[in-house]
Biopython code that builds the backbone (N, CA, C, O; Angstrom):
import numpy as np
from Bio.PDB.StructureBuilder import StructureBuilder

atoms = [
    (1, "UNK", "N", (148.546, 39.210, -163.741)),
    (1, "UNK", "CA", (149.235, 37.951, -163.687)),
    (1, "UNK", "C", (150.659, 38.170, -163.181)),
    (1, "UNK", "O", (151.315, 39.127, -163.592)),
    (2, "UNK", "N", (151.229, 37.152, -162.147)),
    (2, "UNK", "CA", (152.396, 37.087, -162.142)),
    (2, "UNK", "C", (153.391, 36.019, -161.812)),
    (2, "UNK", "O", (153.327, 35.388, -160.757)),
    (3, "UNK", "N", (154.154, 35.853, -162.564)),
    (3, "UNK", "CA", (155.125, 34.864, -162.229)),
    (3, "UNK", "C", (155.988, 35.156, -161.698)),
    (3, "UNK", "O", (156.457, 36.280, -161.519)),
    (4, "UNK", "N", (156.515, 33.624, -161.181)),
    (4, "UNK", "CA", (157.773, 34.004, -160.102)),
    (4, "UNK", "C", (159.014, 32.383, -160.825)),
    (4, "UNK", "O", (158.772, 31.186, -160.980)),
    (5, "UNK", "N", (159.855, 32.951, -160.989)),
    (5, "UNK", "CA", (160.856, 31.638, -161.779)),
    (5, "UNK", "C", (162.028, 31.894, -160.490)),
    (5, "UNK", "O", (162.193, 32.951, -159.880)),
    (6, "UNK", "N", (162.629, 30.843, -160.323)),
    (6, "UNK", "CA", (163.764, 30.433, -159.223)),
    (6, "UNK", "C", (165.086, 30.455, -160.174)),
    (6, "UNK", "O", (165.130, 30.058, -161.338)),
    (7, "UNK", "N", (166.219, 31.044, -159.367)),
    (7, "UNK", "CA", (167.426, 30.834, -160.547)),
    (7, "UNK", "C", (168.183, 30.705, -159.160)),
    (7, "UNK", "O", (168.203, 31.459, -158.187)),
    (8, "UNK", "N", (168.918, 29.258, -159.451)),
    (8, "UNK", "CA", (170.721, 29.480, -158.295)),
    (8, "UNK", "C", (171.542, 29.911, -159.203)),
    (8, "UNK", "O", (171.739, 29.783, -160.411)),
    (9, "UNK", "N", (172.112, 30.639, -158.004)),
    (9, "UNK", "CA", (173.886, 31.434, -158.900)),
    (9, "UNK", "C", (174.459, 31.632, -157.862)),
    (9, "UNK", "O", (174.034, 32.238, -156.878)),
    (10, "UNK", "N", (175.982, 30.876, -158.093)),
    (10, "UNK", "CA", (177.392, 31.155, -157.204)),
    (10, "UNK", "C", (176.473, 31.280, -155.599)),
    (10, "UNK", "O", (176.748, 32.298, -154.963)),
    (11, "UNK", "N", (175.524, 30.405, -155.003)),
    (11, "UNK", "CA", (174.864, 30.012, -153.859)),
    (11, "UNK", "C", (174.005, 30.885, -153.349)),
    (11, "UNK", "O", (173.866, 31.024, -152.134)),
    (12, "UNK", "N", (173.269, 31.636, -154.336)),
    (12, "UNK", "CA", (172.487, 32.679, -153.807)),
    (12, "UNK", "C", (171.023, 32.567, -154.723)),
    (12, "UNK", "O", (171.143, 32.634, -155.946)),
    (13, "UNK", "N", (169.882, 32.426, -154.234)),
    (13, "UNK", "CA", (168.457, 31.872, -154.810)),
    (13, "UNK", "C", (168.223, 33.495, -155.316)),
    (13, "UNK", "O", (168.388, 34.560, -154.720)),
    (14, "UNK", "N", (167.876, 33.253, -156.350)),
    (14, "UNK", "CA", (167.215, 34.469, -157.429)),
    (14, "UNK", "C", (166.076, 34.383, -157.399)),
    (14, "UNK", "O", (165.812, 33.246, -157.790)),
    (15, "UNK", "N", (164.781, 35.147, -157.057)),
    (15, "UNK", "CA", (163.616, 34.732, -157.349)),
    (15, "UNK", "C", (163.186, 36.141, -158.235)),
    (15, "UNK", "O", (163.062, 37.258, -157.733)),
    (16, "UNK", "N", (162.978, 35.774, -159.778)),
    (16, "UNK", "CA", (162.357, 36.625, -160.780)),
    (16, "UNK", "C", (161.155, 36.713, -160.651)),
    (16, "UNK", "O", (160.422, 35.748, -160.432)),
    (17, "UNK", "N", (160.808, 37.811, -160.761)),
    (17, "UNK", "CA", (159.420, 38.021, -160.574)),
    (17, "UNK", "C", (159.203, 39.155, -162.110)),
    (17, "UNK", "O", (160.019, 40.013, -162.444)),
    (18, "UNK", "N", (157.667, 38.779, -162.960)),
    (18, "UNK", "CA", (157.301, 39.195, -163.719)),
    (18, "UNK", "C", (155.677, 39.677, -163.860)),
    (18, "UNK", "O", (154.718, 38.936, -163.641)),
    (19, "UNK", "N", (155.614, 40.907, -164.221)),
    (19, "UNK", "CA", (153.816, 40.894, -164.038)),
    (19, "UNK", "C", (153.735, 42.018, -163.326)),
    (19, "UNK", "O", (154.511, 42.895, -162.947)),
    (20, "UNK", "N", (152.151, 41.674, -163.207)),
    (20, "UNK", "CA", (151.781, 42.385, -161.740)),
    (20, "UNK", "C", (152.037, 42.003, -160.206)),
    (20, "UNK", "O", (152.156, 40.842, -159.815)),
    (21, "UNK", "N", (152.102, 43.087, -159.428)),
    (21, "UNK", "CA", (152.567, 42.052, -158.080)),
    (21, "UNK", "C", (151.551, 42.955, -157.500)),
    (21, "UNK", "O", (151.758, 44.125, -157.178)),
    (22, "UNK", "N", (150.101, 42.120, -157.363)),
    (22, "UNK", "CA", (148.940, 42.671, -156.717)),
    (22, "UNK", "C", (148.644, 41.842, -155.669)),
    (22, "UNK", "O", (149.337, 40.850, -155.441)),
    (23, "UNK", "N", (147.556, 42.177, -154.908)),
    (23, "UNK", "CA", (147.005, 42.052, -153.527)),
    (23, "UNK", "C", (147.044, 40.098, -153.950)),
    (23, "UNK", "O", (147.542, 39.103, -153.424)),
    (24, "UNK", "N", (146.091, 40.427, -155.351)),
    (24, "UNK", "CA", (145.495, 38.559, -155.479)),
    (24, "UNK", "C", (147.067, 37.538, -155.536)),
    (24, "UNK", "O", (147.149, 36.326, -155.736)),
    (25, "UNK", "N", (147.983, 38.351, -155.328)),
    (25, "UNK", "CA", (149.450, 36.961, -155.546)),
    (25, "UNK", "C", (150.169, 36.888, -154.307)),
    (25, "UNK", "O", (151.223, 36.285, -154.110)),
    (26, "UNK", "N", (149.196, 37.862, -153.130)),
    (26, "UNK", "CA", (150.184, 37.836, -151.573)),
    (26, "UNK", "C", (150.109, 36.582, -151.280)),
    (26, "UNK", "O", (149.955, 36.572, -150.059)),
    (27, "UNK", "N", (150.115, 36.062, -151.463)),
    (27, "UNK", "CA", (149.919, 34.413, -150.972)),
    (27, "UNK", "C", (151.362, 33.464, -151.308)),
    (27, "UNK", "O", (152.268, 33.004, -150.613)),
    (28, "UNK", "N", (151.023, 33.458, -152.767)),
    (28, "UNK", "CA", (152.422, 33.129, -153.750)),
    (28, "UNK", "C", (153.546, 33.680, -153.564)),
    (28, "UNK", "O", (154.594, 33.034, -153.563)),
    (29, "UNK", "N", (153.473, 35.142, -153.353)),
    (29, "UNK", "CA", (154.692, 36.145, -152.944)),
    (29, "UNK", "C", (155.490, 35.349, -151.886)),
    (29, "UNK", "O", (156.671, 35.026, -152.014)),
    (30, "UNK", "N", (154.648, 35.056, -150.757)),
    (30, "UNK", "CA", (154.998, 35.118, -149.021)),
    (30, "UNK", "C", (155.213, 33.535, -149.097)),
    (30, "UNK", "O", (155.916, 33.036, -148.218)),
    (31, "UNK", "N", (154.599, 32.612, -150.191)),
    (31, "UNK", "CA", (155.242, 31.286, -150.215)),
    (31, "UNK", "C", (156.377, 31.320, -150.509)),
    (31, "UNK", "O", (157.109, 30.618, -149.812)),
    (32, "UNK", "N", (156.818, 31.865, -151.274)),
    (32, "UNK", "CA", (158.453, 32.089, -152.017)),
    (32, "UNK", "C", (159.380, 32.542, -151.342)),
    (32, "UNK", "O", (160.518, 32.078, -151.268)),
    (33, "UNK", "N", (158.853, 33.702, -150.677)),
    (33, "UNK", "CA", (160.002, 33.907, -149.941)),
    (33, "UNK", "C", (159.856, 33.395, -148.647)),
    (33, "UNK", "O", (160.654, 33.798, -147.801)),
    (34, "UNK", "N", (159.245, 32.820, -148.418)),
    (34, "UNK", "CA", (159.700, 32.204, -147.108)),
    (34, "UNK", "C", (160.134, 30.779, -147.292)),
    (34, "UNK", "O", (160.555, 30.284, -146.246)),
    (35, "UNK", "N", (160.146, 29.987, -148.331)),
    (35, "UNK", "CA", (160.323, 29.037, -148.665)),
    (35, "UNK", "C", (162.144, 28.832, -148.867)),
    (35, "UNK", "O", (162.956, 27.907, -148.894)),
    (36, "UNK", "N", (162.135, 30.479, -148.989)),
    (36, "UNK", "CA", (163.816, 30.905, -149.669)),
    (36, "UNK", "C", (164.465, 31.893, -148.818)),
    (36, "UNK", "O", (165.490, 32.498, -149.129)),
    (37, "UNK", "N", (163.854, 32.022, -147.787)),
    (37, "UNK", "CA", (164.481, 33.378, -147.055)),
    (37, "UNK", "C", (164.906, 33.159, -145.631)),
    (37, "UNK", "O", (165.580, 33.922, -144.939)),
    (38, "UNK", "N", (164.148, 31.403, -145.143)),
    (38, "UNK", "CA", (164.648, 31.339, -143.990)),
    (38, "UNK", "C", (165.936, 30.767, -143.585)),
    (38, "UNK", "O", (166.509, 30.875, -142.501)),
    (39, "UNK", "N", (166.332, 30.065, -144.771)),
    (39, "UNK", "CA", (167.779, 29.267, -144.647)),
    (39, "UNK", "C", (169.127, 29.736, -144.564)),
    (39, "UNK", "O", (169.358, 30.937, -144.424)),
    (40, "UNK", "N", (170.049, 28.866, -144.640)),
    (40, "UNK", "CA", (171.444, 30.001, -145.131)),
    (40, "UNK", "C", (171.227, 30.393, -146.003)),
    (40, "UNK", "O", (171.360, 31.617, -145.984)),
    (41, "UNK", "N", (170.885, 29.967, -147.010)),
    (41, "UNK", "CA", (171.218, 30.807, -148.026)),
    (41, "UNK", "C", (170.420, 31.832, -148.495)),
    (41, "UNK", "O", (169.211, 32.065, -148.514)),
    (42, "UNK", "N", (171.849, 32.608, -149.025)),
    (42, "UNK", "CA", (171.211, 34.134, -149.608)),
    (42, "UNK", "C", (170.230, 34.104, -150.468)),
    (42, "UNK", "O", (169.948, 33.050, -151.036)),
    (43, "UNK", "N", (169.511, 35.328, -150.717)),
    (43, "UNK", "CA", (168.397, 35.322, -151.727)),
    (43, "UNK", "C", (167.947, 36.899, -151.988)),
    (43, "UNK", "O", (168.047, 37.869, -151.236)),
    (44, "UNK", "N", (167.436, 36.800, -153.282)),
    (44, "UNK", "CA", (167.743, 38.321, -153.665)),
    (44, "UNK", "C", (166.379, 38.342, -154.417)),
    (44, "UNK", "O", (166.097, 37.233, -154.872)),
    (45, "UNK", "N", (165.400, 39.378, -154.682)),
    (45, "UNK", "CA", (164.170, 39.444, -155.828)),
    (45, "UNK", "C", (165.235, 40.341, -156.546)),
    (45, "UNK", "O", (166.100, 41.057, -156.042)),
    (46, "UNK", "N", (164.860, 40.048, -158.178)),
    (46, "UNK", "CA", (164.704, 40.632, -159.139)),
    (46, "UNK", "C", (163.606, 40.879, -159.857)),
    (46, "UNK", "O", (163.093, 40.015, -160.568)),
    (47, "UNK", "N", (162.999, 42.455, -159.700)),
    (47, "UNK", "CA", (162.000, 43.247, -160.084)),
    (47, "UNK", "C", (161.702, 44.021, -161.306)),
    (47, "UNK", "O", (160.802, 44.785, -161.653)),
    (48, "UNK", "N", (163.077, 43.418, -161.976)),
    (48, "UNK", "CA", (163.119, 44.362, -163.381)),
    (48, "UNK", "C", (162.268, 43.755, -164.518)),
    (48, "UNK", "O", (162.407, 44.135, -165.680)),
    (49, "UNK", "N", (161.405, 42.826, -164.163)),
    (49, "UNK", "CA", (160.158, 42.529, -164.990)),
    (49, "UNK", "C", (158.934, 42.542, -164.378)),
    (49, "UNK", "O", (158.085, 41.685, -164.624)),
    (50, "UNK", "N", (158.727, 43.654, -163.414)),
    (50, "UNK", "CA", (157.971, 43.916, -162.801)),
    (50, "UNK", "C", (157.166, 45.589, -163.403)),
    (50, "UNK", "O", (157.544, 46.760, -163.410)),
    (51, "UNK", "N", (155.890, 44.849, -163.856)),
    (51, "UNK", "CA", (155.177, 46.025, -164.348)),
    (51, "UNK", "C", (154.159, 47.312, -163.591)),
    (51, "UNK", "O", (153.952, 48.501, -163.830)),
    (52, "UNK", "N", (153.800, 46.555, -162.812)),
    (52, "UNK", "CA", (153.035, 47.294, -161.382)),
    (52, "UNK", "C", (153.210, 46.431, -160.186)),
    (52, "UNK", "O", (153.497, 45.297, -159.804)),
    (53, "UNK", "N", (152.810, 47.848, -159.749)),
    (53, "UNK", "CA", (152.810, 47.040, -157.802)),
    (53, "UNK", "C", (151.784, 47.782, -157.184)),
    (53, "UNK", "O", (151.817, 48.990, -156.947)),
    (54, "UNK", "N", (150.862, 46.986, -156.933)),
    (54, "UNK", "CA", (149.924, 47.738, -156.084)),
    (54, "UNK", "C", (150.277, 48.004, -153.959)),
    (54, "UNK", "O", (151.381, 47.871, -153.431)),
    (55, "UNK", "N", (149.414, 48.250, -153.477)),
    (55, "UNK", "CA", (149.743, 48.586, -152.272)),
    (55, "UNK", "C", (149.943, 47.120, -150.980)),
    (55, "UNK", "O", (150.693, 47.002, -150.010)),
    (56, "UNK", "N", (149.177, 46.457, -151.407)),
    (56, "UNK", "CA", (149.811, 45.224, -150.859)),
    (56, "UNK", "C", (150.583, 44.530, -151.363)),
    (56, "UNK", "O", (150.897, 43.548, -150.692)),
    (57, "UNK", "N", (151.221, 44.679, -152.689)),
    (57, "UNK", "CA", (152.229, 43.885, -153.225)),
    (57, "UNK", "C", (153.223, 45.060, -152.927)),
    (57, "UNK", "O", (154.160, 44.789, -153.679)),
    (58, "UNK", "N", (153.533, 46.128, -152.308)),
    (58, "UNK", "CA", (154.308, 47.256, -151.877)),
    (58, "UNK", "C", (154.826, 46.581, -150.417)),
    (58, "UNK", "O", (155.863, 46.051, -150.016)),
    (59, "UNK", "N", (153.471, 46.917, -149.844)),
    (59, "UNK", "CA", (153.819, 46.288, -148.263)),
    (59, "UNK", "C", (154.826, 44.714, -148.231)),
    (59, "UNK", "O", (155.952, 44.679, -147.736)),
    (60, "UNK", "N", (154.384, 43.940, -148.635)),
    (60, "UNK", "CA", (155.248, 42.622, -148.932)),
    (60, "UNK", "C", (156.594, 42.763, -149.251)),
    (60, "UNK", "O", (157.496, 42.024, -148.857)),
    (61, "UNK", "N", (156.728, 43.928, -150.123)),
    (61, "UNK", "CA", (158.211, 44.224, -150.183)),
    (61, "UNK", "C", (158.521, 44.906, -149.124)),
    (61, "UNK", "O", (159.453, 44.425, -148.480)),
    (62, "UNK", "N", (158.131, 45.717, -148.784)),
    (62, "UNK", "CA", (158.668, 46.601, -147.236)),
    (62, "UNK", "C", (158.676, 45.743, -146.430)),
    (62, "UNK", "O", (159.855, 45.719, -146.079)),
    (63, "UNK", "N", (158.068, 44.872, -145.782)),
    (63, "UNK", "CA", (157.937, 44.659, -144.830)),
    (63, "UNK", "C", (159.255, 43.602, -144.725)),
    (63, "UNK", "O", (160.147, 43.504, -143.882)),
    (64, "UNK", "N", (158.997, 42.941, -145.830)),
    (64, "UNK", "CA", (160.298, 41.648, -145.923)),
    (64, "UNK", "C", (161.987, 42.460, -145.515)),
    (64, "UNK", "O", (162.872, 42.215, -144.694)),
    (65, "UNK", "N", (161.773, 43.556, -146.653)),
    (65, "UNK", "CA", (162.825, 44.322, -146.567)),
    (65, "UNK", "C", (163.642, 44.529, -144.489)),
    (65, "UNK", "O", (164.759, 44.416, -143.984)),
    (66, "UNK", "N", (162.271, 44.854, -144.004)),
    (66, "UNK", "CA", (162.558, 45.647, -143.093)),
    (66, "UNK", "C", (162.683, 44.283, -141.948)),
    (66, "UNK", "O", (163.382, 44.319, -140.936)),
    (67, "UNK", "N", (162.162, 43.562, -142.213)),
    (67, "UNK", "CA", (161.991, 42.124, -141.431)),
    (67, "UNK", "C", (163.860, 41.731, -141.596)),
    (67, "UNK", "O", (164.598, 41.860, -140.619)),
    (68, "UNK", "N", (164.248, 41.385, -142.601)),
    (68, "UNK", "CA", (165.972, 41.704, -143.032)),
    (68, "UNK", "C", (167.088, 42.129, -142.218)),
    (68, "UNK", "O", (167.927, 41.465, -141.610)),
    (69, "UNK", "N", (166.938, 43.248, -142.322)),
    (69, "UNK", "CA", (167.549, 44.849, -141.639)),
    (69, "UNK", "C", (168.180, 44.902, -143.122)),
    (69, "UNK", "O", (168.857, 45.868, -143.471)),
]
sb = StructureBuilder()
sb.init_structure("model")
sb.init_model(0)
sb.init_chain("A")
sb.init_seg("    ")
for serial, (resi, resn, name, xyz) in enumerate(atoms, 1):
    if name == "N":
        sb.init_residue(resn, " ", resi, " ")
    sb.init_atom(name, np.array(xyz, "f"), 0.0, 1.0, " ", f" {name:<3s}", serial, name[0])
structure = sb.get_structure()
């Protein structure tokens, strides 16, 4: 299972993430952040309630990362 909760602070979108971040939530993942990643404004994951990550919930982070610079 995993959730994802939205927090604004001082203009920058927080998206918490809790759980597992497996293959079955790439969907939810890639809604969120793209929902939050294409605008001005900043946006940051917080992973520190993050219990596993499997290999496609890995890639999703790399790739976003690297999509970034």
């Amino acid at each position: 299972m995993l959730m994802i909760t939205e927090e604004k602070k001082n203009g920058e979108v927080i998206l918490n993430l809790s759980g597992r971040l497996t293959s079955e939530h790439v969907s939810e993942i890639l809604k969120a952040l793209e929902s939050n990643g294409n605008g001005p404004t900043k946006f940051a994951l917080d992973l520190t309630n993050v219990r596993f990550v499997d290999r496609a919930g890995m890639e999703i982070l790399t790739s976003r990362l690297n999509r970034k610079g």
